[in-house]
LUMLUMVO-695441 format. One record per residue: residue number from 1; residue in one letter; y, z, x of N, C-alpha, C, O in turn. Coordinates in nm, 4 decimals. Each point is the difference from the previous one (the first is absolute). Example, Ala and Ser with C-alpha at 12.3 -4.5 7.8 and 13.67 -1.06 7.14 Angstrom:
<pts>
PT_1_A_-0.5690_0.7800_1.3190_0.1190_0.0000_-0.0890_0.1200_0.0000_0.0900_-0.0019_0.0665_0.1036
PT_2_S_0.1069_-0.1385_-0.1386_0.1190_0.0060_0.0820_0.1090_0.0730_-0.0770_0.1108_0.0169_0.0509
</pts>
This chain:
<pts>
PT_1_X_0.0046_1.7294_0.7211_-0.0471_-0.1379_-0.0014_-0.1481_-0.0070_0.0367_-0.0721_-0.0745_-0.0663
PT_2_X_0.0184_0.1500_0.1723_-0.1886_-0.0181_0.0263_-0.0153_0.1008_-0.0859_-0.1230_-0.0004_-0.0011
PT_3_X_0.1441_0.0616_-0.0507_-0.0509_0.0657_-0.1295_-0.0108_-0.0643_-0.1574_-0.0728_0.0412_-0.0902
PT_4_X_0.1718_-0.1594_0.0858_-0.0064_-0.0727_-0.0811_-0.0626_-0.1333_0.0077_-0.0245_-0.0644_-0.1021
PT_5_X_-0.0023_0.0210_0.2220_-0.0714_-0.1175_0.0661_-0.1486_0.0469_-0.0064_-0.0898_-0.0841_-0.0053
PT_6_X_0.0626_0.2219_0.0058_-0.1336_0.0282_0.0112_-0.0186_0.0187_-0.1832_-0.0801_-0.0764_-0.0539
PT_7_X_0.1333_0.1482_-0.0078_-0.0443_0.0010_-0.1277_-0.0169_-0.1530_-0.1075_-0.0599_-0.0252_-0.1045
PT_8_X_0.1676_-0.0677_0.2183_-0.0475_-0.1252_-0.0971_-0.1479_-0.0699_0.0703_-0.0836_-0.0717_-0.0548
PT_9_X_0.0879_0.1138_0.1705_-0.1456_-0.0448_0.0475_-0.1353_0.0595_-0.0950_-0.1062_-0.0583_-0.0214
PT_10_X_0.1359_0.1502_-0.0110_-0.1392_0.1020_-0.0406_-0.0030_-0.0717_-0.1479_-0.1133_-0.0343_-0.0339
PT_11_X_0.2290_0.0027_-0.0695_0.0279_-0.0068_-0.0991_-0.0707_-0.1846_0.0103_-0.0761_-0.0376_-0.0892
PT_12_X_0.1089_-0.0437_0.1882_-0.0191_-0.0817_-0.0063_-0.2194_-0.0271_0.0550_-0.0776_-0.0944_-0.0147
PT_13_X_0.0686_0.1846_0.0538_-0.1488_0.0493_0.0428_-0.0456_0.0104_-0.1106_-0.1159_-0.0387_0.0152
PT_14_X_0.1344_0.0779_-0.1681_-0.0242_0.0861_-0.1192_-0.0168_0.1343_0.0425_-0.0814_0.0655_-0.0651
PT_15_X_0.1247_-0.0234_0.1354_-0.0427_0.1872_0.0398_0.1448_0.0722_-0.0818_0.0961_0.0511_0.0573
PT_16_X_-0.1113_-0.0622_-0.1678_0.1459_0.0607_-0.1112_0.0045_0.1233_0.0172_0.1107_0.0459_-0.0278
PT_17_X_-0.2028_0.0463_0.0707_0.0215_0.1106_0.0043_0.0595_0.0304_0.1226_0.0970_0.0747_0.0130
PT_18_X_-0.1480_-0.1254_0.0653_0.0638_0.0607_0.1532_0.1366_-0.0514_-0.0154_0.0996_0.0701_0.0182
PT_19_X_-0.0960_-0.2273_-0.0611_0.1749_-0.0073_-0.0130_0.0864_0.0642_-0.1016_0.1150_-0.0225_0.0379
PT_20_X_-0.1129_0.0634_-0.1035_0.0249_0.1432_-0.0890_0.0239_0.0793_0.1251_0.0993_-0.0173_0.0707
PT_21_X_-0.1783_0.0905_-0.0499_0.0172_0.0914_0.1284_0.1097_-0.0528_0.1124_0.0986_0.0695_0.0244
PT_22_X_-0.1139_-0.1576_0.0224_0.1018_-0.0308_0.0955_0.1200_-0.0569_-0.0725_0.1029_-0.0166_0.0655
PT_23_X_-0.1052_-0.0140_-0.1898_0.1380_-0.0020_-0.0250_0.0966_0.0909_-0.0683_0.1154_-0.0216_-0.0368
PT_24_X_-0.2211_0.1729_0.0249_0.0613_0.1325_-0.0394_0.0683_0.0451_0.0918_0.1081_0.0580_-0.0092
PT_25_X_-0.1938_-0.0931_0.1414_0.0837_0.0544_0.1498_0.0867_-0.0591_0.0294_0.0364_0.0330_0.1129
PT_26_X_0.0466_-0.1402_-0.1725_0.1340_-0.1012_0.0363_0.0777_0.1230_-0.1143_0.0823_0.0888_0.0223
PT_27_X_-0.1554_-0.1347_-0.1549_0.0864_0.1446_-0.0825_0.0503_0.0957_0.0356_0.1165_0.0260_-0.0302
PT_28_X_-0.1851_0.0454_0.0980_0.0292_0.1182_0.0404_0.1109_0.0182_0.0666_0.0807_0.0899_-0.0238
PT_29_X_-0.0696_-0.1814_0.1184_0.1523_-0.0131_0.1128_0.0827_-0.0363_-0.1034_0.0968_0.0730_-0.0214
PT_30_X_-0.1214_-0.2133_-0.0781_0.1543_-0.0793_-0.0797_-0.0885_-0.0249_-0.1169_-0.0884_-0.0854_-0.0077
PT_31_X_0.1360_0.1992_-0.1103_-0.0690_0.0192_-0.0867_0.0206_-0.1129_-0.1189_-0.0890_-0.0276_-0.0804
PT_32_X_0.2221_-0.0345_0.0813_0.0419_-0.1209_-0.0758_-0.0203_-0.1272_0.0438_0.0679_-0.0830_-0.0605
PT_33_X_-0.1611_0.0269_0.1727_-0.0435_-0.0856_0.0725_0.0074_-0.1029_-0.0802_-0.1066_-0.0092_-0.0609
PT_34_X_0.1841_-0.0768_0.0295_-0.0528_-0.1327_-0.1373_-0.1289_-0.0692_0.0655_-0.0848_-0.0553_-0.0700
PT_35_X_0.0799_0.0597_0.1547_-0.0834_-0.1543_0.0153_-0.1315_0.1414_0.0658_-0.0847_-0.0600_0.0662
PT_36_X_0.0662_0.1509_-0.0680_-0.1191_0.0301_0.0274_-0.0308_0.0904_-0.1493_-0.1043_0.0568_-0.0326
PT_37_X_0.1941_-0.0636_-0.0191_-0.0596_0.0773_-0.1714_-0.0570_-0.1692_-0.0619_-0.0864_-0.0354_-0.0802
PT_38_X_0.1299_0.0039_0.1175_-0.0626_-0.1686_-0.0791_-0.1274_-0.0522_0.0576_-0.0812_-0.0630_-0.0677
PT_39_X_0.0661_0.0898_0.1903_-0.1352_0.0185_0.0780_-0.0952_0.1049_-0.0871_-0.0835_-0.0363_-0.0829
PT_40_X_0.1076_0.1471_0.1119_-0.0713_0.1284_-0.0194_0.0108_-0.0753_-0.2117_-0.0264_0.1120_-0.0436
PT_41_X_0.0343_-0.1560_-0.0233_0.0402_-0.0408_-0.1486_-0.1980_-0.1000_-0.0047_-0.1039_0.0096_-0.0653
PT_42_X_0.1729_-0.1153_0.2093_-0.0727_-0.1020_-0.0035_-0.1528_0.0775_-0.0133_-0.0695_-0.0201_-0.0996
PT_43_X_0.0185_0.1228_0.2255_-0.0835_0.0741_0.0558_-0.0757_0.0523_-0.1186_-0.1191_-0.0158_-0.0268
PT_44_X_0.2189_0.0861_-0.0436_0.0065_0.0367_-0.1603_-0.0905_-0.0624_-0.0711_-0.1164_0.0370_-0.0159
PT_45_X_0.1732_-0.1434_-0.0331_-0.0595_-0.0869_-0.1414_-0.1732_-0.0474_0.1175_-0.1100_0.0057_-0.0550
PT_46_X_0.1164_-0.0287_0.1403_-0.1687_-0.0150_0.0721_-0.1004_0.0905_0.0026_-0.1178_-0.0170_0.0314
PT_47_X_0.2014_0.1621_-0.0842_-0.1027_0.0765_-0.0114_0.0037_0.0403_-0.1905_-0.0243_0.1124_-0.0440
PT_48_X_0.0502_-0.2004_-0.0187_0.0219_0.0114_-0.1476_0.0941_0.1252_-0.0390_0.0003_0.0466_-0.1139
PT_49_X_0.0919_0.0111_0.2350_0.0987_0.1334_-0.0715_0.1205_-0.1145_-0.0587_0.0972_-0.0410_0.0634
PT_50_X_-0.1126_0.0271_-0.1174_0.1359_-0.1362_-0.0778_0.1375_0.1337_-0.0211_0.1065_-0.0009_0.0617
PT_51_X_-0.1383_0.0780_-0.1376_0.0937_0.0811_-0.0055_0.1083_0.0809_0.0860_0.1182_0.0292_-0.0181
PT_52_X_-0.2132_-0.0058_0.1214_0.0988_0.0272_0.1655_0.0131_-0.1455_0.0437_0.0623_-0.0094_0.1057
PT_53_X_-0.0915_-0.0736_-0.1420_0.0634_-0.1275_0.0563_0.1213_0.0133_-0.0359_0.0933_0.0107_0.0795
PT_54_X_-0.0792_-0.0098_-0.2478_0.1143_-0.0431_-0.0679_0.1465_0.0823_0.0788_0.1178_-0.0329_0.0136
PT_55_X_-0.2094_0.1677_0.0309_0.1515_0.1124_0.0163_0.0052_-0.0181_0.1231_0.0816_0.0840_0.0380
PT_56_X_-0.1262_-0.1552_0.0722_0.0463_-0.0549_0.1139_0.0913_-0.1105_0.0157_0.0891_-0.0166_0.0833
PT_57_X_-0.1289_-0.0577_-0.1815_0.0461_-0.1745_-0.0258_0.1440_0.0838_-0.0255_0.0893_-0.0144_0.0835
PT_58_X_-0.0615_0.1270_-0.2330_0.1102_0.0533_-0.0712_0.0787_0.0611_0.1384_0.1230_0.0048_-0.0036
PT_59_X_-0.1849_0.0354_0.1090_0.0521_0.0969_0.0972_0.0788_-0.1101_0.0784_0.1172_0.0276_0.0256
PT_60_X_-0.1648_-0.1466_0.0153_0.0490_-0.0983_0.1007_0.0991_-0.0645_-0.0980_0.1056_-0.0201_0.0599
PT_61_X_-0.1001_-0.0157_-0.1742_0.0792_-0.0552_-0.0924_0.1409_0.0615_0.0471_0.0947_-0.0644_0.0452
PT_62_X_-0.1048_0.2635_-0.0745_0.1068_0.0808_-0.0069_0.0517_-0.0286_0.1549_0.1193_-0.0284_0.0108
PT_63_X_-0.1655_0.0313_0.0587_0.0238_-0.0152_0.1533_0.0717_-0.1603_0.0554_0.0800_-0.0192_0.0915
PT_64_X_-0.1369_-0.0694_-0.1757_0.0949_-0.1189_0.0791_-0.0699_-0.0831_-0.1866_-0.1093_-0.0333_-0.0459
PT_65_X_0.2543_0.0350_-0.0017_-0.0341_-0.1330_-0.1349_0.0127_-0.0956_0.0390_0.0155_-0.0781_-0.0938
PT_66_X_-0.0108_0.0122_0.2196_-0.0097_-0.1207_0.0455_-0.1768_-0.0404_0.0811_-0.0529_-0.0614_0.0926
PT_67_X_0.0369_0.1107_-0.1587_-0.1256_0.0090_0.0434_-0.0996_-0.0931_-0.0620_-0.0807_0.0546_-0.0753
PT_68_X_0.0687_-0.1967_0.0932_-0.0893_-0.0373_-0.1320_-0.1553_0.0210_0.0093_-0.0633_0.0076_-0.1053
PT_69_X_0.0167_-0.0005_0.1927_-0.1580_-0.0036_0.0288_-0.0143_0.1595_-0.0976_-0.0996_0.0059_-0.0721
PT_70_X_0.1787_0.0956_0.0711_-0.0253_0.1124_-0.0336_-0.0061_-0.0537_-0.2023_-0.0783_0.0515_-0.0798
PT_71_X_0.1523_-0.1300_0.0540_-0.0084_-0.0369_-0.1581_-0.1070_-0.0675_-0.0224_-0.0951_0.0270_-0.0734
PT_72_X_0.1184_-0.1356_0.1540_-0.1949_-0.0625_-0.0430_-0.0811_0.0899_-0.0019_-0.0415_0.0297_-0.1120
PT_73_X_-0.0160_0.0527_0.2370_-0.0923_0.1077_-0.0266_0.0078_0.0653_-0.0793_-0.1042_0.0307_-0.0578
PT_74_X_0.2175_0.0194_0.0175_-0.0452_0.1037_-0.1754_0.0006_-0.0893_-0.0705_-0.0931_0.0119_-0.0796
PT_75_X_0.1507_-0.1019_0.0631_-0.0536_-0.1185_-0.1020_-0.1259_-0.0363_-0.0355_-0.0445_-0.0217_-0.1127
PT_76_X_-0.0338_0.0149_0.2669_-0.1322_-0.0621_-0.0361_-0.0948_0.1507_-0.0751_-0.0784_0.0181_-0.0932
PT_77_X_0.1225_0.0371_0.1648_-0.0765_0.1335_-0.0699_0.0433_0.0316_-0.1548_-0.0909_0.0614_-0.0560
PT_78_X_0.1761_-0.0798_-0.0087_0.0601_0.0333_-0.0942_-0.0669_-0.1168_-0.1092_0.0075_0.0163_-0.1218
PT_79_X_-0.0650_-0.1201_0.1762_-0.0705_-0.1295_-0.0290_-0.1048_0.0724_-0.0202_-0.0246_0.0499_-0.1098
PT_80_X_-0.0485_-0.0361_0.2126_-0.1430_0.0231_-0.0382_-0.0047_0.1397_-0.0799_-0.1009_0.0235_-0.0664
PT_81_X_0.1758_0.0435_0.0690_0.0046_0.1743_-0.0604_0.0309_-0.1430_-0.2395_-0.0191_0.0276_-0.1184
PT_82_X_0.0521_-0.1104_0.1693_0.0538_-0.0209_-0.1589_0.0892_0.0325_-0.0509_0.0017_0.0181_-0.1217
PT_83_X_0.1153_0.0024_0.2093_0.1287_0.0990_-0.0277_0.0769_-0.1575_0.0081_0.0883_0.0024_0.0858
PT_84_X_-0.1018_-0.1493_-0.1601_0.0549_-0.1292_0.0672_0.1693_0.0253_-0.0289_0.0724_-0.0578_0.0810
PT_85_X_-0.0139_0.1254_-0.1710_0.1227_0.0324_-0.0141_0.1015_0.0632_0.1738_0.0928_-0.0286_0.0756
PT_86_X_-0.1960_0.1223_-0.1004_0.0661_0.0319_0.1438_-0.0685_-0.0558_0.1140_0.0181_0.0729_0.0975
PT_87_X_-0.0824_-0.1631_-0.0738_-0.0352_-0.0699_0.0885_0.0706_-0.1413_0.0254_0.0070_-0.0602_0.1072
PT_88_X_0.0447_0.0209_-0.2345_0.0890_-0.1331_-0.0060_0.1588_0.0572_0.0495_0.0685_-0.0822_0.0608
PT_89_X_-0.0114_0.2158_-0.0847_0.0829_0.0311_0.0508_0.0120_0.0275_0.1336_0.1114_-0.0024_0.0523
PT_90_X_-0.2226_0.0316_0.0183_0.0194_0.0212_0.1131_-0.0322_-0.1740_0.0822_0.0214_-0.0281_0.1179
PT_91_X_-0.0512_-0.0210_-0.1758_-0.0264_-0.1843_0.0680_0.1329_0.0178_0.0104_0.0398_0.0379_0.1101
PT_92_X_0.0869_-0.0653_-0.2460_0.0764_-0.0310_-0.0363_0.1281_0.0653_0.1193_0.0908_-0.0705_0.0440
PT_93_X_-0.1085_0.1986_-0.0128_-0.0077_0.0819_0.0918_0.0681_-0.1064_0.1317_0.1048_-0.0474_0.0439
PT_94_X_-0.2692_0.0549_-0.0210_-0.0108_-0.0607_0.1389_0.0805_-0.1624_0.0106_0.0599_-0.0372_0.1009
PT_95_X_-0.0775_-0.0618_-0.2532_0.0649_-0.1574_0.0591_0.1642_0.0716_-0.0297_0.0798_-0.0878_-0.0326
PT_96_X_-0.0297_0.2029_0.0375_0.1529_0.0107_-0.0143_0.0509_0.0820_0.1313_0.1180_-0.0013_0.0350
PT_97_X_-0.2293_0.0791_0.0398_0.0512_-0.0036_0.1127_-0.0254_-0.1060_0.1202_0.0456_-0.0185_0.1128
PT_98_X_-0.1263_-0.0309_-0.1827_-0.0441_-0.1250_0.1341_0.1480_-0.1163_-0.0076_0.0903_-0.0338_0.0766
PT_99_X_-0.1322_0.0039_-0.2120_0.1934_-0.0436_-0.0014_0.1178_0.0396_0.0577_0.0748_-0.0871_0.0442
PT_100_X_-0.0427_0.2110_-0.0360_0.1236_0.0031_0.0902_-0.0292_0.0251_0.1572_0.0690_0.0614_0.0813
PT_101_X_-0.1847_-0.1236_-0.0648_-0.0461_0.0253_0.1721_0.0612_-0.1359_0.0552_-0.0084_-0.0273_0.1197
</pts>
């Protein structure tokens, strides 16, 4: 948890790289972390790697599909990448698990 409290601080600082870094070291202990692969996704697309975004967003997806913040984020990336097919699926995604919440 202060490992993840600190990487959203840095992330929220714009310092993407250091939060990258501190949220490899949450990895390291719980390598399927949903909500810190969706962090470390976010960290991602701020430093223009869109592509390791996507396979973090894909990593937290596999780890908890109830996950919706993890679908918007590859969504939005999948938006700006021009991929809108699979970016409308993953919206679509997200308003069908928010529904059975």
């Amino acid at each position: 948890t202060v490992l993840l409290n600190k990487g959203r601080s840095l992330l929220t600082a714009n310092k993407a790289r250091e939060a990258v870094a501190c949220f490899d070291e949450i990895l390291k202990l719980d390598p399927e972390h949903p909500e810190t692969l969706v962090r470390k996704g976010n960290a991602l697309e701020r430093l223009n790697r869109f592509e390791e975004a996507l396979q973090c967003y894909e990593r937290a997806i596999t780890s908890d599909n109830r996950m919706t913040l993890a679908y918007v984020s590859k969504g939005g990336v999948c938006n700006r990448l021009g991929r809108y097919d699979e970016a409308l699926e993953c919206y679509e995604q997200a308003l069908s698990v928010a529904e059975k919440k």
